[in-house]
C-alpha positions as CSV (number, residue, x, y, z in Angstrom):
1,X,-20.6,-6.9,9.6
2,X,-19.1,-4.6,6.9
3,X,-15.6,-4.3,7.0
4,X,-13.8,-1.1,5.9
5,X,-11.8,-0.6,2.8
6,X,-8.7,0.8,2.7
7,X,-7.6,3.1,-0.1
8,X,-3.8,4.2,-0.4
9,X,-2.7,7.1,-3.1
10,X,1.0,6.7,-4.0
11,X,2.2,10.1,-5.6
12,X,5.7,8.7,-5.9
13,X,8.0,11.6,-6.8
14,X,4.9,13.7,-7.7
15,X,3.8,16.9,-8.2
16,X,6.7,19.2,-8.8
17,X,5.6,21.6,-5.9
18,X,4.5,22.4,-3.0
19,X,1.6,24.6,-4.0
20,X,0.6,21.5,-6.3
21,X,0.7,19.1,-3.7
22,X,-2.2,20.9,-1.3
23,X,-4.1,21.7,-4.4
24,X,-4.5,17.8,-5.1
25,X,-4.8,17.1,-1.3
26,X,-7.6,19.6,-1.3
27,X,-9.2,18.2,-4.0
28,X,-9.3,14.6,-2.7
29,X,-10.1,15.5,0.4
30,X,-13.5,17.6,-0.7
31,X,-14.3,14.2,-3.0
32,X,-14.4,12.0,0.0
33,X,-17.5,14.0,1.6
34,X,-20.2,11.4,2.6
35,X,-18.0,8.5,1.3
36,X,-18.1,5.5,3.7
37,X,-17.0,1.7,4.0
38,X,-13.7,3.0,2.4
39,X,-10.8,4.6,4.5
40,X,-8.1,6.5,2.6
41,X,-4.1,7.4,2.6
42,X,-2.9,10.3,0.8
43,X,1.5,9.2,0.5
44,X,3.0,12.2,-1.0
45,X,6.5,12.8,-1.8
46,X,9.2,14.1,1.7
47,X,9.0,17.1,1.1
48,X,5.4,18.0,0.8
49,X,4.2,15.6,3.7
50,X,3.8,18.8,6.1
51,X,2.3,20.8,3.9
52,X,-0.1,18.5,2.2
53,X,-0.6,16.6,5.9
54,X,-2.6,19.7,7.3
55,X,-4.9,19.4,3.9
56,X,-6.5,16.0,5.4
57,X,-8.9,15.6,7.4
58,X,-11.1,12.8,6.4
59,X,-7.9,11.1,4.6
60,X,-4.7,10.0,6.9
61,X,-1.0,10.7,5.8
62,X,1.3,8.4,4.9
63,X,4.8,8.2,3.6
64,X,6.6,6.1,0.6
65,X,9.2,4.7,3.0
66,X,11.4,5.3,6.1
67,X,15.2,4.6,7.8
68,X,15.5,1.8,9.9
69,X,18.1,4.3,12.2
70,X,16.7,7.0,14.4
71,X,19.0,9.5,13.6
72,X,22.7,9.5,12.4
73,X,25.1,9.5,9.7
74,X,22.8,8.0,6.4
75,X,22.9,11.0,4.0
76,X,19.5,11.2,2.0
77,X,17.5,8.7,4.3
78,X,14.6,10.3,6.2
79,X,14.3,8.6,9.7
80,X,10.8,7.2,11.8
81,X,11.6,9.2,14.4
82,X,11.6,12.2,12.1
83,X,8.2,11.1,10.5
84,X,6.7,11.0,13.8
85,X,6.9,14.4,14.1
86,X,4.4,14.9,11.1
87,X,1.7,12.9,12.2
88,X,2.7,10.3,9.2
89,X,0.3,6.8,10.2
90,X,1.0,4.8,7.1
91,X,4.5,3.8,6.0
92,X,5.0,1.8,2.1
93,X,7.3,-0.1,2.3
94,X,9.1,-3.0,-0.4
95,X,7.4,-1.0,-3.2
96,X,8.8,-2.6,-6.3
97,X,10.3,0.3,-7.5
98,X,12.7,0.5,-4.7
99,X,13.5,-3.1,-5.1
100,X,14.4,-2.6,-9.0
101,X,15.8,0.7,-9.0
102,X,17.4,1.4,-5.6
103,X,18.7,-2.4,-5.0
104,X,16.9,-3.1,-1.9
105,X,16.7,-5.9,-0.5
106,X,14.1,-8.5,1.2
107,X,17.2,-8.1,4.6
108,X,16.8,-4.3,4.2
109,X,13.1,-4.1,3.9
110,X,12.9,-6.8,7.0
111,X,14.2,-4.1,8.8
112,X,12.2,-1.1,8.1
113,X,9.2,-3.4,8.8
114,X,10.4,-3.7,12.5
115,X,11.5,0.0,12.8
116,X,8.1,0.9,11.3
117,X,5.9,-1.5,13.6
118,X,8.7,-0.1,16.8
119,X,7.8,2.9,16.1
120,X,3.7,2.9,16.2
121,X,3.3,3.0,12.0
122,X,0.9,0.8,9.9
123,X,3.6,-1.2,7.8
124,X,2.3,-1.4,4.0
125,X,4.6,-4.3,2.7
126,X,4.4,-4.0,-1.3
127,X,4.9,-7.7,-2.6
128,X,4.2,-8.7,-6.3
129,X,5.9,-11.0,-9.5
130,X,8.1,-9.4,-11.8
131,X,6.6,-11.0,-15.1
132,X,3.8,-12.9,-15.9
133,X,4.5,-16.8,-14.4
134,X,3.3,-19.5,-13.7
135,X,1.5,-20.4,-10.7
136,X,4.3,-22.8,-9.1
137,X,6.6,-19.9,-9.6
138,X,4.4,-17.1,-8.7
139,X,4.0,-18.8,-5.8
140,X,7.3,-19.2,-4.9
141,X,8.5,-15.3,-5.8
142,X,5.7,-14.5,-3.6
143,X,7.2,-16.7,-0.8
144,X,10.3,-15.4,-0.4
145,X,9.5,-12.0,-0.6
146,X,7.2,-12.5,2.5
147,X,9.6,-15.0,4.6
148,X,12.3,-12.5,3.5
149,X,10.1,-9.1,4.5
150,X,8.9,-10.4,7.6
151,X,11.5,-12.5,8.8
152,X,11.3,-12.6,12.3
153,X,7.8,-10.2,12.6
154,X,5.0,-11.9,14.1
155,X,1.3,-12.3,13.7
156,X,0.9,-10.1,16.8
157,X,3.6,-7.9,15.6
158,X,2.2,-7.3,12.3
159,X,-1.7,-7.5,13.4
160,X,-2.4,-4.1,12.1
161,X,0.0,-4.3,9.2
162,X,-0.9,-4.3,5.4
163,X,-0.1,-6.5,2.3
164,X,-0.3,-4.8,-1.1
165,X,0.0,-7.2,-3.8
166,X,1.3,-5.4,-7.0
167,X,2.1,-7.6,-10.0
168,X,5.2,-5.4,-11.2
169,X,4.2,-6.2,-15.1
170,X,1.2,-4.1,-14.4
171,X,2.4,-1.2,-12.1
172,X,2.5,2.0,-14.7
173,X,1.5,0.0,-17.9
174,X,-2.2,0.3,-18.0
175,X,-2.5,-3.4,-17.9
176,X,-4.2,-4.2,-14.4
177,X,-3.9,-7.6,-13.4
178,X,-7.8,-9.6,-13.9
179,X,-9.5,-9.8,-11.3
180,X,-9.5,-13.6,-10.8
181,X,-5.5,-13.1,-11.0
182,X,-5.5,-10.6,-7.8
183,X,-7.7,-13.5,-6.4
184,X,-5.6,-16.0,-6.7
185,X,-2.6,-13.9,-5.4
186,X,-4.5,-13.4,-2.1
187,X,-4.9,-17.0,-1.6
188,X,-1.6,-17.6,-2.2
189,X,-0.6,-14.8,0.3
190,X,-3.0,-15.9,2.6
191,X,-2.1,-19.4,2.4
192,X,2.2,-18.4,3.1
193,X,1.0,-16.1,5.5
194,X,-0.7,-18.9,7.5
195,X,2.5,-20.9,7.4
196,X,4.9,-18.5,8.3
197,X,2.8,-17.4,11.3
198,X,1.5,-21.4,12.0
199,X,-1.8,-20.2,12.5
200,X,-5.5,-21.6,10.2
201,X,-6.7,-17.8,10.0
202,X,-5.2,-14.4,8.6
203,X,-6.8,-11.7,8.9
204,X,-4.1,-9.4,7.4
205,X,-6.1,-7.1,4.8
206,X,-4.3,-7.8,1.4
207,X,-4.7,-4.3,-1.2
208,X,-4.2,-4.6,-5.2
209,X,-2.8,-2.6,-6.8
210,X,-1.0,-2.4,-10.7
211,X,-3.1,0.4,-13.2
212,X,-5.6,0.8,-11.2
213,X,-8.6,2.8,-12.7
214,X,-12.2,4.2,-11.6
215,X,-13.9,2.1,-14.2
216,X,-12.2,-1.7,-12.6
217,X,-11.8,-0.7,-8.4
218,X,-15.3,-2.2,-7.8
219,X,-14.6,-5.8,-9.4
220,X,-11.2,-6.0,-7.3
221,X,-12.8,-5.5,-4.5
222,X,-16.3,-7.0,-5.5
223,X,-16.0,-10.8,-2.8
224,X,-17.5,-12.1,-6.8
225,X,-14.2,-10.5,-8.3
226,X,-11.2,-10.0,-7.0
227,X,-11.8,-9.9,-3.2
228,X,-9.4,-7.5,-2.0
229,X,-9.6,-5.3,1.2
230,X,-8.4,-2.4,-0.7
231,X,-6.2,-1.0,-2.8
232,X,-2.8,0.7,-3.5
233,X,-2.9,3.7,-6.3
234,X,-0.1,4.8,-8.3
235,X,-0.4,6.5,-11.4
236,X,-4.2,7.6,-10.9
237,X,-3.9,9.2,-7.3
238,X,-2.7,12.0,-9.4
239,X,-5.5,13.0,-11.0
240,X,-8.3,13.8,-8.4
241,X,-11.5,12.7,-10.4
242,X,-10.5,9.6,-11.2
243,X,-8.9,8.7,-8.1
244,X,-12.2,10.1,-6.0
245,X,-14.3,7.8,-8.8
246,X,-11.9,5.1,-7.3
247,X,-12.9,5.4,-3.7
248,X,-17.0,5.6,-4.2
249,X,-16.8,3.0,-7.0
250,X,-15.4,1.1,-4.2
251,X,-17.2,2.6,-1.1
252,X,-20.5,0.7,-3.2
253,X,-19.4,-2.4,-2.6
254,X,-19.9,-4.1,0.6
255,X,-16.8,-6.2,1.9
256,X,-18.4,-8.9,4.6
């Protein structure tokens, strides 16, 4: 049986405007006529999720993070019970530019992951290195970001949830991660992800993502290549072409 991809476009604090952000909604959203096997996110900035939102049809909504809180007295922070409200489905969350630029923490991103699964949300927990290591080490980065992240969240909890594994030496620098590399992450998530939850199978879908381009999506998800269930865009989500090329370079593979 063929499983679905899944295809996430981070915008990050992109476009500049409104008008711009249902343009590029638009655009996707005509390029993913007749794709199949592959099911896509559009995550744009807070303030165009509404607008942009209505754009999709064959693509769902998601957002680049939420509050733990409901409501209340957290200046800046945008709540889950406020992104229910516009049909949001995805939530990133532990994206390595929060960790590096806005301090948070594995405790803090524990508990959006619980107000995110509360809430009914598909939790995409970003994990990733911060430089190339070795494998010992990579290992063990990648373990305490996960025993941190989902301390206390359990296989049943997080049965719909989402891994994205992004090496943070190749988020923005053009220089993806190989294929074999991303392969080698999975096990290893696969493998800690077995031992937190004390269980012989995961079935969690485990995305790449790091300078992603049209011209290397199939061999991360090719089961000869990388053998991801997906992947998480950054930088290329932006530009409609290539991200589209993306998705059907993608959609061609079959994922058993």
């Amino acid at each position: 049986m063929t499983k679905k991809l899944l295809v996430i476009a981070n915008w990050k604090m992109n476009p500049d405007s409104p008008g711009r952000a249902v343009r590029l909604a638009k655009e996707v959203e005509k390029g993913l006529r007749g794709v199949k096997n592959v099911s896509v996110v559009i995550a744009p900035p807070y303030p165009f999720l509404e607008s942009a939102g209505r754009a999709l049809k064959r693509a769902k909504l998601g957002a680049q993070d939420l509050f733990w809180q409901n409501v209340g007295p957290y200046t800046g922070e945008v709540s889950w019970r406020q992104l229910k409200h516009l049909k949001v489905k995805y939530v990133i969350l532990g994206h390595s530019e929060r960790r590096i630029h806005l301090g948070e923490t594995d405790q803090v991103i524990n508990k959006k992951i619980k107000a995110a699964i509360k809430a009914g949300f598909i939790p995409v927990l970003a994990v990733g290195e911060q430089k190339r290591m070795s494998n010992k080490k990579m290992h063990r980065a990648l373990l305490r970001q996960l025993s941190g992240d989902l301390a206390g969240v359990s296989a049943r909890a997080f049965r719909k949830g989402v891994i994205a594994y992004e090496p943070v030496w190749a988020i923005g620098t053009g220089l993806s991660a190989t294929p074999r590399h991303a392969k080698k992450a999975l096990g290893m998530i696969k493998e800690i992800l077995a031992g937190l939850w004390k269980t012989k199978k995961v079935s969690t879908p485990v995305l790449y993502g790091g300078s992603v381009k049209a011209g290397n999506a199939a061999a991360f998800v090719s089961t000869k290549g990388g053998a991801m269930q997906g992947m998480l865009v950054g930088g290329a989500s932006l530009k409609p072409k290539e991200f589209i090329g993306i998705v059907r370079n993608s959609s061609s593979i079959n994922v058993k």
